[in-house]
Backbone as JSON Lines, residues from 0, in Angstrom:
{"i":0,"aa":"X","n":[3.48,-15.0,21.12],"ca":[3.76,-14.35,19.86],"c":[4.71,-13.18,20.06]}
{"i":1,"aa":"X","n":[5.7,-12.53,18.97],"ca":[6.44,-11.73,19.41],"c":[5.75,-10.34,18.88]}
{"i":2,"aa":"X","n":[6.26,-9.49,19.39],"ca":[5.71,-8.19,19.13],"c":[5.52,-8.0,17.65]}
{"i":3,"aa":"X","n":[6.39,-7.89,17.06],"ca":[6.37,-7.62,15.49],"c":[5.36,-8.17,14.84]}
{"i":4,"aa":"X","n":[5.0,-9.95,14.97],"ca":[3.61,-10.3,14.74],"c":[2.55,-9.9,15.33]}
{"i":5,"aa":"X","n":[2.53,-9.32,17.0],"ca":[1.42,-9.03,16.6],"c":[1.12,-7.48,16.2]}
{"i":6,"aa":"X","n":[1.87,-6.69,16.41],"ca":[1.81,-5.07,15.55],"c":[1.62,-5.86,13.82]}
{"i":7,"aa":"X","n":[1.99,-6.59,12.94],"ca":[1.6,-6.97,11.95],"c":[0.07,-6.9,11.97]}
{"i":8,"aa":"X","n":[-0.52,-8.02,12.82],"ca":[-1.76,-8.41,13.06],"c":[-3.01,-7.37,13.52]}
{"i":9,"aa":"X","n":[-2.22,-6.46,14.06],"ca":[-2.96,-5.02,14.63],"c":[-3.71,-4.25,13.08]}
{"i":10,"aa":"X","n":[-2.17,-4.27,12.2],"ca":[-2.32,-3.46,11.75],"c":[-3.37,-3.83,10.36]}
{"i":11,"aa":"X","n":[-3.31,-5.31,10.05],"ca":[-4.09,-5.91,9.36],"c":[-5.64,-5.87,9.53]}
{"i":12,"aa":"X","n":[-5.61,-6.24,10.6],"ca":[-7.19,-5.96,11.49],"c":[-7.77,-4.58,11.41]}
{"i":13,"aa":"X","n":[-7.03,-3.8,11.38],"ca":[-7.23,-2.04,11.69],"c":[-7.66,-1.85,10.46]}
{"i":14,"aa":"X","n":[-7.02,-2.68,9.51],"ca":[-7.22,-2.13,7.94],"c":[-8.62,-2.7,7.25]}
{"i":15,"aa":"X","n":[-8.39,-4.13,7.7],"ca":[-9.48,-4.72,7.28],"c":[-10.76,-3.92,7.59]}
{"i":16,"aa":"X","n":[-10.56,-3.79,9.1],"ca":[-12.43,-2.88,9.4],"c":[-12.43,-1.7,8.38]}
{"i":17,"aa":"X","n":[-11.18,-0.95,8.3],"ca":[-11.66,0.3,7.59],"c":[-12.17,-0.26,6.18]}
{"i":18,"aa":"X","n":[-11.56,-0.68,5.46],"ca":[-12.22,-1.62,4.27],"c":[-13.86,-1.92,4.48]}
{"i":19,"aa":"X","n":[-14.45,-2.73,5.41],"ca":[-15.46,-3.08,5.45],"c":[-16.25,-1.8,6.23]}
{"i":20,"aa":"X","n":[-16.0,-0.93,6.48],"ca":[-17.05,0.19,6.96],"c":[-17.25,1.32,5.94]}
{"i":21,"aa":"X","n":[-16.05,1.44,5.52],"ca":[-15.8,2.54,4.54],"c":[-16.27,2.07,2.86]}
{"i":22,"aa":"X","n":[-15.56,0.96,2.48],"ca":[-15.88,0.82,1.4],"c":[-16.99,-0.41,0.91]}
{"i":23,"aa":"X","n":[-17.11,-0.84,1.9],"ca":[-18.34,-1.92,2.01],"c":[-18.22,-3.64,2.06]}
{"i":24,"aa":"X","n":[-16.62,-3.76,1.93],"ca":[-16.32,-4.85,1.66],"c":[-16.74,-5.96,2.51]}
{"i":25,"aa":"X","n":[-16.82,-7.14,2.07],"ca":[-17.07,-8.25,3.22],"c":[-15.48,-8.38,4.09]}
{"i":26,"aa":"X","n":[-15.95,-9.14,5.08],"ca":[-14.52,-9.41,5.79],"c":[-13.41,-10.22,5.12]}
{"i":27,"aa":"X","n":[-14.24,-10.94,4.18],"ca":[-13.06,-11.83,3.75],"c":[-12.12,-11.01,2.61]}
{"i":28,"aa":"X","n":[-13.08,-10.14,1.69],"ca":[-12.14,-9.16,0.55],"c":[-11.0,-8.26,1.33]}
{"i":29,"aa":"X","n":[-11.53,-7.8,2.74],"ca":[-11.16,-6.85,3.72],"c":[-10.08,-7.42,4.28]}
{"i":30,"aa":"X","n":[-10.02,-8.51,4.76],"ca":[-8.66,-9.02,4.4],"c":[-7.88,-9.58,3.82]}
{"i":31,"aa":"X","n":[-7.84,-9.74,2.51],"ca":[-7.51,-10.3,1.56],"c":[-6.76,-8.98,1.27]}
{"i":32,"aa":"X","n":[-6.93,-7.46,1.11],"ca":[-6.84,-6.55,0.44],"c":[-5.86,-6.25,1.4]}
{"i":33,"aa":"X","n":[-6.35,-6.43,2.83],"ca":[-5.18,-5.96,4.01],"c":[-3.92,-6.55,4.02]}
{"i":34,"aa":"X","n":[-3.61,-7.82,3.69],"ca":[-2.56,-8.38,3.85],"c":[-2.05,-8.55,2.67]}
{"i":35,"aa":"X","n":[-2.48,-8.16,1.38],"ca":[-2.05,-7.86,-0.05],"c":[-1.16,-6.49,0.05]}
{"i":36,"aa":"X","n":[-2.02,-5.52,1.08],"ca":[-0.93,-4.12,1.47],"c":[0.28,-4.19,2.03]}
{"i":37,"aa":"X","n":[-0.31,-4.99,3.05],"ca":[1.11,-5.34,4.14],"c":[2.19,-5.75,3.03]}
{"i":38,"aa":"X","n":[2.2,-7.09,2.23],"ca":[3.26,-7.68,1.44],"c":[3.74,-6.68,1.0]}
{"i":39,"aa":"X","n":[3.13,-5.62,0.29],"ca":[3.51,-5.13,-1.44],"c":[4.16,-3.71,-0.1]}
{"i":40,"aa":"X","n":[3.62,-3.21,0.79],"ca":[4.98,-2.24,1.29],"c":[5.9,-2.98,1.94]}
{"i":41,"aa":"X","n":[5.92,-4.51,2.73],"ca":[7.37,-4.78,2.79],"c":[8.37,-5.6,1.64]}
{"i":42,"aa":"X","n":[7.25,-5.43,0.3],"ca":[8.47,-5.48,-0.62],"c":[8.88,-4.49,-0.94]}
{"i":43,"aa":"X","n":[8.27,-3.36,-0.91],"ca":[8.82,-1.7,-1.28],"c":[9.83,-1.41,-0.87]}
{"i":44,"aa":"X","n":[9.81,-1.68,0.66],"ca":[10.84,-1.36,1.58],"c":[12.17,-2.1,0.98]}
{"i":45,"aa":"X","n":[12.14,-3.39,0.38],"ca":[13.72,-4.19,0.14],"c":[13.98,-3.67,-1.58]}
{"i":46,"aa":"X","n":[12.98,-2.9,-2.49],"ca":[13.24,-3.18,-3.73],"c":[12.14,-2.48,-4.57]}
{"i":47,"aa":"X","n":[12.33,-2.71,-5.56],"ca":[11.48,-2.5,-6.88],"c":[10.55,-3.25,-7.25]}
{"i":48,"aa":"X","n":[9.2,-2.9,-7.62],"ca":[7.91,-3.96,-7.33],"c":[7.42,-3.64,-8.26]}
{"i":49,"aa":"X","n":[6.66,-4.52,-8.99],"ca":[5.59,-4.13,-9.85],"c":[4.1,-4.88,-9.45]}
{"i":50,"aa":"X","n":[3.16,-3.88,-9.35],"ca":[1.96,-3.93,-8.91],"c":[1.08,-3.47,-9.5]}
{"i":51,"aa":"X","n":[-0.54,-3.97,-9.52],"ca":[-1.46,-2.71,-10.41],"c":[-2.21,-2.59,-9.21]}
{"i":52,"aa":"X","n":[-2.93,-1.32,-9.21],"ca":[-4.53,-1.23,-8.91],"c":[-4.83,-0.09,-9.81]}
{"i":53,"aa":"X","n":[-6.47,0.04,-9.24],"ca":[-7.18,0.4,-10.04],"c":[-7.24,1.97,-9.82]}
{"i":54,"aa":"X","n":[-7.18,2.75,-10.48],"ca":[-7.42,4.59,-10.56],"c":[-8.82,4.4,-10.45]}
{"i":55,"aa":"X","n":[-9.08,5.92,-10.0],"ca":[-10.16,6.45,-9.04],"c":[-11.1,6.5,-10.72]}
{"i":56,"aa":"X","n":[-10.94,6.47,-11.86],"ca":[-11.29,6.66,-12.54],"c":[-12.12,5.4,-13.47]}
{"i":57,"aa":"X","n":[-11.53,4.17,-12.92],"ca":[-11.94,2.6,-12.76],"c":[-10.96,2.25,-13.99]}
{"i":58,"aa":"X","n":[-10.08,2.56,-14.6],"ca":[-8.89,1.88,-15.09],"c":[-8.11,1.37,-14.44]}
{"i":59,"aa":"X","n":[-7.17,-0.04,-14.8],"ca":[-6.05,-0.54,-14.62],"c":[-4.9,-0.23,-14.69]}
{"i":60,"aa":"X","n":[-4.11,0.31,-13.45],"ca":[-2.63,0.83,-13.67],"c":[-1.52,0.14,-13.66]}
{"i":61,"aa":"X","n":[-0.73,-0.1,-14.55],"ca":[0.61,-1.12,-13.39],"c":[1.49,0.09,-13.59]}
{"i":62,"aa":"X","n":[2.25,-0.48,-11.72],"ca":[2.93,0.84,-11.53],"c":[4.44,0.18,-11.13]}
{"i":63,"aa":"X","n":[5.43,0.47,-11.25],"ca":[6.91,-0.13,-10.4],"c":[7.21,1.23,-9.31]}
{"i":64,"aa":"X","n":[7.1,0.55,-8.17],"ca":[7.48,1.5,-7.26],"c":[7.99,0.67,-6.37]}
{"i":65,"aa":"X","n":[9.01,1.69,-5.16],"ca":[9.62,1.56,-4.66],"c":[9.66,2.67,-3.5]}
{"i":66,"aa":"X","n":[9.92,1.62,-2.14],"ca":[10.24,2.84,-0.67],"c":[11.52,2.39,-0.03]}
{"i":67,"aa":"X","n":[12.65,1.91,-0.55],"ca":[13.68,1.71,-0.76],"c":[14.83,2.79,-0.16]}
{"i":68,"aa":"X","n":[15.18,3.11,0.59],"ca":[16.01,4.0,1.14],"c":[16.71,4.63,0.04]}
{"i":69,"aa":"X","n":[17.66,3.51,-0.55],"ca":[18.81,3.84,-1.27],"c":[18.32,3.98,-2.89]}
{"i":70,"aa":"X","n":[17.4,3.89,-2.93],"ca":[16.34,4.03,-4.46],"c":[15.59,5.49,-4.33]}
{"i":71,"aa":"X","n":[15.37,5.94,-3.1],"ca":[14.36,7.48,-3.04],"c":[15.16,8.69,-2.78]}
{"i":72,"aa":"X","n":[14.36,9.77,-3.53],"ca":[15.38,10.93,-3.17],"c":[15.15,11.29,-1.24]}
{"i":73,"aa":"X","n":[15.85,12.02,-1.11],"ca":[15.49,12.64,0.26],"c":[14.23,13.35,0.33]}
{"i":74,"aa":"X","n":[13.38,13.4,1.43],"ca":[12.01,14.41,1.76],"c":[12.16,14.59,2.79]}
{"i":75,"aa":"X","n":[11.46,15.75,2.81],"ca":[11.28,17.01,4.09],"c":[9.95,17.53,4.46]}
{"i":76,"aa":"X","n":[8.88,16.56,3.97],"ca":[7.35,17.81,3.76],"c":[7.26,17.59,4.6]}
{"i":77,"aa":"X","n":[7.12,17.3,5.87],"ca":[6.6,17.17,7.15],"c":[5.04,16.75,7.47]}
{"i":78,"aa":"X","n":[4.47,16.21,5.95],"ca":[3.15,15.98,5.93],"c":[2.54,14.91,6.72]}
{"i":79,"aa":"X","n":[1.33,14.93,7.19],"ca":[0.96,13.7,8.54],"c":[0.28,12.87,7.26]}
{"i":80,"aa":"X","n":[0.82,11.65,7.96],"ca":[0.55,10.17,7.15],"c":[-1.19,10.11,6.67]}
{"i":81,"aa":"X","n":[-1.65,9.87,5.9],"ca":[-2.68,9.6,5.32],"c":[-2.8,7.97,5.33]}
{"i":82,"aa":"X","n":[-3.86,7.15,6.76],"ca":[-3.58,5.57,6.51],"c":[-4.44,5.16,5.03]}
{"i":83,"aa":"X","n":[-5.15,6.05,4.58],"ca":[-6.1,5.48,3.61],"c":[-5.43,5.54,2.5]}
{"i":84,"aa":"X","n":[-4.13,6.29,2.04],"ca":[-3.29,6.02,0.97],"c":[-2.02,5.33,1.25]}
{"i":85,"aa":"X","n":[-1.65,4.94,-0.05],"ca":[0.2,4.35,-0.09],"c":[0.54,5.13,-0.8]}
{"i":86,"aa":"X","n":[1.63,5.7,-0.36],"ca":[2.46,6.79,-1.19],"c":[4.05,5.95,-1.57]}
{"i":87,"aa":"X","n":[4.73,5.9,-3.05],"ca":[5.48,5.25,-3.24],"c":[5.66,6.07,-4.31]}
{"i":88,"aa":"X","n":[7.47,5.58,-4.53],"ca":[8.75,6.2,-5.72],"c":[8.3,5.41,-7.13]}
{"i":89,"aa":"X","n":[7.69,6.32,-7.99],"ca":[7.54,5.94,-9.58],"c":[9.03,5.74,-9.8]}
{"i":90,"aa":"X","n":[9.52,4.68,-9.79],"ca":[10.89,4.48,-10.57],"c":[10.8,4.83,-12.29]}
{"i":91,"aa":"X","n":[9.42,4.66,-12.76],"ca":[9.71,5.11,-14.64],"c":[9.48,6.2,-14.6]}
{"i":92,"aa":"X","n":[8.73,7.0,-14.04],"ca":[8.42,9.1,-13.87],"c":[9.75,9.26,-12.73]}
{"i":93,"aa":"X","n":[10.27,8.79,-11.79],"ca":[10.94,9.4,-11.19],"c":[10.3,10.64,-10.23]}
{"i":94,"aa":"X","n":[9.0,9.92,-9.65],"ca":[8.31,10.84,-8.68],"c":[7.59,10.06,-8.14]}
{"i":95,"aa":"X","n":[7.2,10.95,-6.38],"ca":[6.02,10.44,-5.59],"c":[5.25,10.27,-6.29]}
{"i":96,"aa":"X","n":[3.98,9.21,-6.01],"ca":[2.94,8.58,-6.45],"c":[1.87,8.4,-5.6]}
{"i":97,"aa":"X","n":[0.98,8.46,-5.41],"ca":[-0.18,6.91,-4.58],"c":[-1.16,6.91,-5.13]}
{"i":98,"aa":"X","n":[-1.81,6.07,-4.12],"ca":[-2.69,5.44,-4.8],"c":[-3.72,4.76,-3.5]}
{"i":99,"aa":"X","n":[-5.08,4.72,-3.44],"ca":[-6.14,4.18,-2.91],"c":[-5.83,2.4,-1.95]}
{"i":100,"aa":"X","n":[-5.18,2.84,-0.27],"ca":[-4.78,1.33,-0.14],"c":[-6.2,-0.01,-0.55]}
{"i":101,"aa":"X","n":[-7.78,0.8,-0.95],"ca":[-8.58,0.2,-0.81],"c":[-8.64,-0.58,-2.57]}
{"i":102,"aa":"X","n":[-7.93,0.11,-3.08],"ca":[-7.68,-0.12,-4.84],"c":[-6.85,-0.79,-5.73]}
{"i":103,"aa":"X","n":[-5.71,-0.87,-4.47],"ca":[-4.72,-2.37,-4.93],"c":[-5.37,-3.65,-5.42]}
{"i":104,"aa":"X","n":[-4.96,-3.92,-6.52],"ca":[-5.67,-5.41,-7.27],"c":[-5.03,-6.48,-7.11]}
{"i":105,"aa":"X","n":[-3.32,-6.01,-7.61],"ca":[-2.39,-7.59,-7.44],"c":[-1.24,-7.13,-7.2]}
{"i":106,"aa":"X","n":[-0.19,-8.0,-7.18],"ca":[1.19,-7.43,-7.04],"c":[2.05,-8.34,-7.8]}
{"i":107,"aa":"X","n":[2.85,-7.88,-8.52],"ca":[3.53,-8.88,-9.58],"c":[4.24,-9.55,-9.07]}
């Protein structure tokens, strides 16, 4: 296997357990949810996406975002990565966003 698959596979696995320890999920939702993340940030990365999950509040959001080089403004916060969120460009507010990677529902 080449590296890239398996750092993919690492990172799927890594996610899945946190899913099933943290939020209780079985293994199979746990990865279902993991590799629903993986897709929806390497479509971020090429483009504009539309996706929902759910707010901490138990409503349905759909959101269009984007991590798009040539779509985001420049940043500087120097803030350390948070793996338990996705942070992504509101293309309709025109601002950072995230959102719960455990709360993603679908991806359009």
């Amino acid at each position: 296997m080449s590296t890239s698959v398996k750092n993919t596979m690492k990172r799927v696995m890594t996610m899945a357990w946190q899913f099933v320890r943290k939020n209780g999920y079985t293994m199979s939702e746990a990865l279902k949810t993991a590799w629903r993340n993986i897709k929806l940030h390497a479509k971020m990365q090429k483009g504009i996406v539309k996706f929902y999950f759910q707010k901490v509040d138990g409503s349905i959001r759909e959101a269009y975002g984007t991590l798009a080089s040539h779509l985001v403004p420049a940043t500087g916060d120097g803030r350390k990565p948070n793996p338990t969120i996705q942070t992504y460009f509101d293309t309709e507010k025109a601002e950072w966003r995230c959102f719960k990677i455990a709360n993603l529902m679908r991806i359009a």
